[in-house]
C-alpha positions, 0 to 999 in steps of 0.5 A: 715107073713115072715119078710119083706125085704128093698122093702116092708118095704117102708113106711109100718107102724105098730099099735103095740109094736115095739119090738114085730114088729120089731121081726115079721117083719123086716129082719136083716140089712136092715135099713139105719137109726134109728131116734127114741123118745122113751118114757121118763119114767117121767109120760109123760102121765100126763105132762099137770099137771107137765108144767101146759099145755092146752092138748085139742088138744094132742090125748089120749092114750099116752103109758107111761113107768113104772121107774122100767120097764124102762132099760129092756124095753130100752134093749128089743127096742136097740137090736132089733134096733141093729139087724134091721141096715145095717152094717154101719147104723146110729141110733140117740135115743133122750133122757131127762136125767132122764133114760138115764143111762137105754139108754147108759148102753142097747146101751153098750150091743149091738155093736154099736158104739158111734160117738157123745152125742149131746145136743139139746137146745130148748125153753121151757118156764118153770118158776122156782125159786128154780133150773135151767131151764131145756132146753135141750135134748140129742141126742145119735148118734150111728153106726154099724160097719161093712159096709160103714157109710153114713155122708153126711158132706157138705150137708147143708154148703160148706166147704169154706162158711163162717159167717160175722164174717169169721167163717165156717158154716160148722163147726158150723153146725156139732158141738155137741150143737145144738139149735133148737128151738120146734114147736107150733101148736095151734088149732091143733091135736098133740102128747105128744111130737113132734120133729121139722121139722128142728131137723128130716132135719138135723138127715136125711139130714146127715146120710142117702140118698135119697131112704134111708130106715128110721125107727122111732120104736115109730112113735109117730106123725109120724114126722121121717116118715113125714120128710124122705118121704119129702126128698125123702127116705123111712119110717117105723115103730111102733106105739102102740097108736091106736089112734095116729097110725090112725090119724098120718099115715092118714096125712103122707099119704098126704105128697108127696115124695121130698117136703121138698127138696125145702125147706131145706139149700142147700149149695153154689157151692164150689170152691173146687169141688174135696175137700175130693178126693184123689190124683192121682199120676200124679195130685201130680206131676203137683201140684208140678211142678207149685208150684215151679213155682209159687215160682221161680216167686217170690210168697210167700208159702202162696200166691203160694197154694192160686193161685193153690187151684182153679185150683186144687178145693182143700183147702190150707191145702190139697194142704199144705199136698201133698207138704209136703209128697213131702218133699217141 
């Protein structure tokens, strides 16, 4: 079979080796965005017994990582992740921290760029009397360069939304501690380890588009390929647990694409419509004039640039900038 390209990679999963997979058949850059959940290399297969956990509904057949396999397998998987992305597309890989040396030392051998180490802070529920609780995971977030890399910055949050407190929710948002907490689902099938819904919304909703092409290379529950159908973009991927594979890729048939669009933050109608858009020639001249208007009138700076802002649909600051390129 040849190697398929963006078209017949639509929400066409695998029950195999992704690196094995991937190689067969994916064609170079045709993937707008990783998310994957590798294996940790800690005995996931036996975390039941670590956590005193009641596994009755996980499925069998979780595929484990040996320690001392563990930087060539993280190698094999990251070049062909590597490979697989467009030129400007974005991978996030959610790691614990025991082997994740192996993870950022296969990442330096490729040519992905590093944008951000996101620390997610979740509840876990582990009593220990000897050491901190471990509460956290990491979330490395890469590009390869080469082409335009899609960030949808005021997805979620408008630029000039703010908390009780006058704080940007934007900037909140987009900080590198991020606290989501995990799902329970008692009395229902799951795997090893599932990502949040709210977690996979916000890796997606940032970096990639509706119609987008969104690959999880360890599928796992299916939970990346579930959320991207649901906002309306594109999943493929691998799964080696036959079992999973077979139940997982069932229940995502069921999703219908965009149901999760209802569902997910939508940002409030911002006053600065034309925030982030240069500025015309013309469009600064006018700025200019009216600005000094506004001052033989009487206004202060401050209050001149806040009576212009929604005229222009622009912030103080950008507006602050133009007039100083003036030399106002």
């Amino acid at each position: 079979m040849p190697q398929l390209d963006k078209l017949a990679l639509r929400n066409k999963f695998f029950n195999m080796d992704c690196v094995q997979g991937a190689s067969e058949y994916i064609q170079d850059g045709v993937v707008d965005l990783i998310v994957t959940d590798p294996p940790y290399g800690i005995a996931g297969d036996r975390l039941d017994k670590h956590y005193n956990r009641k596994e009755e509904f996980v499925i069998d057949g979780y595929v484990e990582v040996p320690r001392e396999q563990y930087f060539a397998f993280s190698r094999a998987w990251i070049q062909q992740a590597a490979r697989i992305l467009r030129p400007g597309g974005s991978i996030y890989i959610v790691s614990g921290y025991t082997n994740l040396p192996d993870i950022l030392n296969a990442l330096r051998e490729t040519n992905l760029r590093e944008v951000n180490h996101i620390i997610w802070k979740y509840n876990f529920w582990v009593y220990t009397r000897r050491k901190y609780v471990s509460s956290h995971y990491h979330i490395l977030y890469y590009v390869k360069p080469g082409g335009q890399v899609t960030f949808n910055t005021f997805c979620r949050f408008g630029p000039d939304e703010r908390d009780t407190d006058g704080r940007s929710l934007n900037y909140r948002d987009r900080e590198d501690v991020w606290v989501i907490n995990r799902e329970y689902k008692p009395g229902k099938p799951k795997n090893k380890n599932e990502l949040p819904v709210e977690l996979l919304k916000k890796m997606i909703l940032y970096s990639s588009n509706e119609a987008d092409l969104v690959c999880d290379l360890f599928l796992g529950s299916f939970s990346t390929a579930k959320v991207a159908i649901g906002l309306n973009r594109y999943a493929c991927g691998f799964e080696l647990n036959a079992q999973a594979f077979a139940y997982q890729q069932a229940e995502t048939e069921k999703i219908a694409p965009g149901s999760l669009l209802s569902t997910s933050r939508v940002r409030q109608p911002s006053l600065w419509q034309n925030q982030g858009k240069p500025w015309h020639e013309d469009e600064k001249k006018r700025l200019l004039e009216e600005y000094l208007a506004l001052r033989a009138e009487g206004l202060s700076k401050k209050a001149a640039i806040e009576a212009l802002s929604p005229r222009y649909g622009r912030g103080y600051f950008s507006i602050l900038n133009v007039l100083k390129s003036e030399g106002v």
